[in-house]
C-alpha positions as CSV (number, residue, x, y, z in Angstrom):
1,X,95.1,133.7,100.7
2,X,98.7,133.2,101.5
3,X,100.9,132.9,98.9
4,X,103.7,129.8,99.1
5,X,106.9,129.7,98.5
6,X,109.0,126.2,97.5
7,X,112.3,125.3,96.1
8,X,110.7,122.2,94.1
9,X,107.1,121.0,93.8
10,X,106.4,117.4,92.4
11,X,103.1,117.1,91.2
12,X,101.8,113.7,89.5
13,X,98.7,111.6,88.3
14,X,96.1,114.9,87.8
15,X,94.4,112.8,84.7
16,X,93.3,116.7,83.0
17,X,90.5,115.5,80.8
18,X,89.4,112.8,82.8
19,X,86.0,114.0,84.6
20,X,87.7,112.7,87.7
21,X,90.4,115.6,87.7
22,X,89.9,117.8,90.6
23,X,90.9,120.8,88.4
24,X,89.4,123.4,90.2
25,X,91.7,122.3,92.8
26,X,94.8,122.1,91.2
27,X,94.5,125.4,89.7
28,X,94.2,127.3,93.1
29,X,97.4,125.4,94.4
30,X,99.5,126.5,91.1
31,X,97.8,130.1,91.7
32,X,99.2,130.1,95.4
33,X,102.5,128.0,95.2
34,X,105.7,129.4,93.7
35,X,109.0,127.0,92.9
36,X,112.5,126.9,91.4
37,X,111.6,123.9,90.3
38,X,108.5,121.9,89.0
39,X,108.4,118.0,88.0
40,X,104.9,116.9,86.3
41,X,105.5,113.3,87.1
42,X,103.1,111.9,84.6
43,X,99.9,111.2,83.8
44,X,99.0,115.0,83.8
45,X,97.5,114.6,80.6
46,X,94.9,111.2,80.7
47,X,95.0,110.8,76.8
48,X,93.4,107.8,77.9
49,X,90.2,109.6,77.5
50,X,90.7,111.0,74.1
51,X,88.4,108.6,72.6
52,X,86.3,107.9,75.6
53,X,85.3,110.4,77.8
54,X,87.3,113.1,77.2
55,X,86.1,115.9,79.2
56,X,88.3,119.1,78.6
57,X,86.6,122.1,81.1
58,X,88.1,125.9,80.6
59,X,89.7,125.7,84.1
60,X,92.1,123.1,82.6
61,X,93.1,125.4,79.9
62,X,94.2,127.9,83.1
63,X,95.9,125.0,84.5
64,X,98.0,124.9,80.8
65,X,98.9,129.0,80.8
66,X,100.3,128.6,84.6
67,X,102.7,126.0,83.9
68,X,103.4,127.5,80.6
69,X,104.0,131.1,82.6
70,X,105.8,129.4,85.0
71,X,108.2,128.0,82.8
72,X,108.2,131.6,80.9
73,X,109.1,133.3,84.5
74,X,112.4,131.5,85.5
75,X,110.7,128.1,87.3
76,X,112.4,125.0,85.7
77,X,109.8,122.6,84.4
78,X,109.9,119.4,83.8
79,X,107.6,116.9,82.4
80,X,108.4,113.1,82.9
81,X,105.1,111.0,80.7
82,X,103.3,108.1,82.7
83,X,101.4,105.4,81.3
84,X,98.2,107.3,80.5
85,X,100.4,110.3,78.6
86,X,102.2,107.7,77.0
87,X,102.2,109.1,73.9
88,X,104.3,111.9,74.9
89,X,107.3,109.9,75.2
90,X,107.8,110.3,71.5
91,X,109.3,113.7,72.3
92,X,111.0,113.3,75.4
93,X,114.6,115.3,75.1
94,X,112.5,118.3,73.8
95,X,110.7,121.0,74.8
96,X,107.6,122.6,74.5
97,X,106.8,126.4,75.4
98,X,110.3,125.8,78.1
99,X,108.7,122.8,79.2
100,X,110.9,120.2,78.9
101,X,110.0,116.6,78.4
102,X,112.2,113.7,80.4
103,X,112.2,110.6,80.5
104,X,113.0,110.9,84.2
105,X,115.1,112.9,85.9
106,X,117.7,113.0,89.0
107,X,117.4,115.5,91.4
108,X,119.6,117.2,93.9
109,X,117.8,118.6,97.1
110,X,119.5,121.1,98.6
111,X,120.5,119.1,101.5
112,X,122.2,116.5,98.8
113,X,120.2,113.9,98.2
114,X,120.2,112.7,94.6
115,X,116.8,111.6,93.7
116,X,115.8,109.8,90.8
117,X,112.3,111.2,89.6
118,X,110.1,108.5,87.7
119,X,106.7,108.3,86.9
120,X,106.5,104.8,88.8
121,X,104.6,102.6,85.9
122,X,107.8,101.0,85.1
123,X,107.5,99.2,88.3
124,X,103.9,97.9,88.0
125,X,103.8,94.6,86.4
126,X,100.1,95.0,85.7
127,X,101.0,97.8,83.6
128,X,104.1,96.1,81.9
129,X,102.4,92.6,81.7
130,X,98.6,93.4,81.3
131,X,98.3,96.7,79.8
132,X,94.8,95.1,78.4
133,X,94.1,94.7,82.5
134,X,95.2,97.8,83.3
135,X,93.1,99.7,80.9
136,X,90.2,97.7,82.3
137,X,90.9,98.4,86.0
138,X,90.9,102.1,84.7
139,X,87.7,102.1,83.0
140,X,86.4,100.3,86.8
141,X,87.7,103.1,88.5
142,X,85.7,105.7,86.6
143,X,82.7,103.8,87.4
144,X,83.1,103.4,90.9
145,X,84.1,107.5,91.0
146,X,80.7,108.5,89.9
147,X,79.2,105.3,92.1
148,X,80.9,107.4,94.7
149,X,79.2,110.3,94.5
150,X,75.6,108.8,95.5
151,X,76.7,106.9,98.0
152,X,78.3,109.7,99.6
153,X,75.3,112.0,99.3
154,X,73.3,109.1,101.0
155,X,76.1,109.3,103.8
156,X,75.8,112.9,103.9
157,X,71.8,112.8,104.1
158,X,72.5,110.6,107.1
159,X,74.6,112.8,108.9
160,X,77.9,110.8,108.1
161,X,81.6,111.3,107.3
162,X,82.9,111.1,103.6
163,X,84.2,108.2,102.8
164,X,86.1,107.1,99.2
165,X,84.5,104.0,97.9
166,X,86.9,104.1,94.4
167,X,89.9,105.1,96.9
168,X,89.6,102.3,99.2
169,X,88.8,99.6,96.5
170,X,91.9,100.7,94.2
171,X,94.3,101.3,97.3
172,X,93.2,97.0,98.2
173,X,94.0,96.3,94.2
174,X,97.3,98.3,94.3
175,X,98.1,96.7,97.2
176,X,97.7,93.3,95.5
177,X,99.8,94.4,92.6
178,X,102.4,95.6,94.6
179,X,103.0,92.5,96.7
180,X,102.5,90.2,93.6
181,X,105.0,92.6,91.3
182,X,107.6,93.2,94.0
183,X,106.5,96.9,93.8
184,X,108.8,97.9,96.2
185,X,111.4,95.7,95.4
186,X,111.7,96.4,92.1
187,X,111.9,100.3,93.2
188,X,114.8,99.1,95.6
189,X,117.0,97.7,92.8
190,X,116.2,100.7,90.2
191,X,117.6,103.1,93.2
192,X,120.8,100.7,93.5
193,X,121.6,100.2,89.7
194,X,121.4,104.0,89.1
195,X,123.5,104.7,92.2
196,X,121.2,107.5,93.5
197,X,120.1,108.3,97.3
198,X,116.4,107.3,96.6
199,X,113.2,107.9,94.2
200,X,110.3,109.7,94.0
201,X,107.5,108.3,91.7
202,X,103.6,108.1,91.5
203,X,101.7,105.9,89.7
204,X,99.8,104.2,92.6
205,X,97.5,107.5,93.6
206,X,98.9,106.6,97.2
207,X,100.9,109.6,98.6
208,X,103.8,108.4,101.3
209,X,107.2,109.6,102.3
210,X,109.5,106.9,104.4
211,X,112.6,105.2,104.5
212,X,112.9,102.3,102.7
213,X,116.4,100.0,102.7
214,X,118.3,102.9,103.8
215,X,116.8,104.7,100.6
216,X,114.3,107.6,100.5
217,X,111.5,106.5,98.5
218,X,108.5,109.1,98.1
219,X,105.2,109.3,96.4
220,X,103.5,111.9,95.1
221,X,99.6,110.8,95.3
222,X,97.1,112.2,92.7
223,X,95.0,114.9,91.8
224,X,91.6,113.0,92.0
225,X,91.1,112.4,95.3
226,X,94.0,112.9,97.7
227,X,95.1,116.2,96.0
228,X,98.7,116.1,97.3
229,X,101.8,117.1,96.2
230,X,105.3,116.7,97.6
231,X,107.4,119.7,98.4
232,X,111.3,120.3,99.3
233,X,112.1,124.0,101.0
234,X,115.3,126.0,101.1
235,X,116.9,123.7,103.7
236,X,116.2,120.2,101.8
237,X,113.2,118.9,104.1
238,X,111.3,117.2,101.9
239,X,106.9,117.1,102.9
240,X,103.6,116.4,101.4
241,X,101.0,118.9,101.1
242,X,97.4,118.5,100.4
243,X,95.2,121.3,98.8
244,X,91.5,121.9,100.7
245,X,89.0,124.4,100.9
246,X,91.0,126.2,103.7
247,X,93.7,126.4,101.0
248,X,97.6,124.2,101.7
249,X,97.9,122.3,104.4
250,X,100.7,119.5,105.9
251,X,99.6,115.9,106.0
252,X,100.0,114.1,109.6
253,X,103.5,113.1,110.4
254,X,104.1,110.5,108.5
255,X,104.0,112.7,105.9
256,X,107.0,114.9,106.6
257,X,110.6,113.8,106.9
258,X,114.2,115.5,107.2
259,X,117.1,113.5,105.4
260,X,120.5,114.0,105.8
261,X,123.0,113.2,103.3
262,X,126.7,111.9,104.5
263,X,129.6,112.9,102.9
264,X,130.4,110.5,100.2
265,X,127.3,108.2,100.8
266,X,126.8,104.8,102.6
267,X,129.4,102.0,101.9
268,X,128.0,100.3,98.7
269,X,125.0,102.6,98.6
270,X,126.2,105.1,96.4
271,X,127.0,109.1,97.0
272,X,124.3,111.1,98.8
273,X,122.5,107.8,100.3
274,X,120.1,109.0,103.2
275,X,121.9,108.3,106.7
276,X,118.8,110.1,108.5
277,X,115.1,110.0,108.0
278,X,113.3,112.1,110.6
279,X,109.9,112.4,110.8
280,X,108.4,116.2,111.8
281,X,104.7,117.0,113.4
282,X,102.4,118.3,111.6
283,X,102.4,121.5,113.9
284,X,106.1,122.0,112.4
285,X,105.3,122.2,109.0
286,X,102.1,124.6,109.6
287,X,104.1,126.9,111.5
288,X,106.7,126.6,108.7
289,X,109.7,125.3,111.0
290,X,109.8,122.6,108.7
291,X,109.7,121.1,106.3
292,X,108.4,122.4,103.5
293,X,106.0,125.8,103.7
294,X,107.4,128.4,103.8
């Protein structure tokens, strides 16, 4: 299988030792894909689970040693704790085996964007007002993951297409949360008060690249369902990716931009603000045109 080559890879929300980690998946993707940089974007680790339902398979130990070689090899790896590695915060400013722990981090693409790399809880007021809620809606998701998997077998015996139960119902309540909590809003006015040319987060399990206020705002998805990641090549283009049987592939178009920073920025905006979002076809990024694979 073809091996990958990337001048950053931000990965986010794989919940290792949750039973809803895809793993397997994730491992293949870190076996194929090589970077010069590496953000884990929080919630790698789901110490959620630690005293329910921890569920710790060999495969995630693999998953441990690649980063850890990675790091060991010349990649620069970063790790930047969300809400269910929380507990990692503690040591942010560290390191551990060349990982080193942020609490976020600003990027520079290679086309100049400065990018402001968050794990994205900080803008969920469920999360910052109800952590109590929060923890329950988690505990709902579990159950509607394994709820999933009979009702898609059913679908399956009937000849039909999969279709994500727990996705659909949690993208409806993120949706809620993010129009009640200003989601994007609050993103928005982070990007401005750190004077940056837009932000990258996860969080939400809802992978997405656009233009947003004349900012670039991306997000990274999950590791549960979607398996996606978002990429940047030599050149700066910036593109999700989503790991499958058939090994890496480019999301539709949507899912693929290239951003131009001006000289100097935007007029109140800040240096590097984007002054070009352009979305590429699919068929670009497969052939490796652009964005991303290379």
């Amino acid at each position: 299988m073809q091996q990958h080559t990337f001048r950053t890879i931000w990965l986010s929300d794989t919940h290792l030792g949750s039973r809803g980690a895809d793993g397997e998946a994730l491992c293949r993707f870190l076996e194929r894909t090589e970077s010069q940089y590496l953000y884990l974007v929080g919630d790698i680790i789901d110490l959620w689970k630690v005293r329910r339902g921890w569920h710790w398979p060999a495969v995630n130990d693999r998953i441990v040693e690649l980063i850890l070689a990675k790091a060991g090899n010349g990649t620069m790896v970063f790790y930047i704790p969300g809400n269910h590695d929380g507990a990692l915060r503690d040591y942010v400013g560290g390191s551990i085996g060349g990982v080193e722990l942020r609490a976020d981090a600003v990027h520079e693409t290679a086309a100049g964007l400065r990018l402001l790399v968050k794990h994205g809880d900080e803008f969920d007021c469920v999360t910052n007002n109800r952590p109590w809620l929060a923890r329950l809606g988690g505990y709902a998701y579990d159950y509607l993951f394994c709820l999933n998997r009979f009702y898609n077998g059913g679908r399956r015996l009937l000849g039909l297409e999969y279709r994500s139960l727990s996705a659909w119902l949690k993208n409806l309540a993120k949706r809620a949360v993010n129009f009640v909590g200003r989601f994007e809003e609050t993103v928005l006015a982070e990007i401005r008060r750190r004077r940056v040319s837009g932000l990258i987060c996860g969080h939400v399990h809802h992978a997405v690249i656009k233009e947003m206020g004349g900012f670039f705002y991306g997000n990274i998805g999950d590791w549960v369902e979607s398996n996606t990641a978002l990429t940047e090549n030599r050149a700066g283009d910036l593109a999700l990716v989503r790991w499958t049987a058939a090994g890496l592939q480019p999301l539709p178009v949507t899912a693929a931009v290239s951003v131009k920073a001006p000289a100097g920025g935007l007029p109140g905006q800040g240096p590097g603000a984007v002054s070009a979002v352009r979305p590429v076809a699919a068929r670009e990024v497969s052939s490796g045109l652009a964005p991303a694979l290379d």
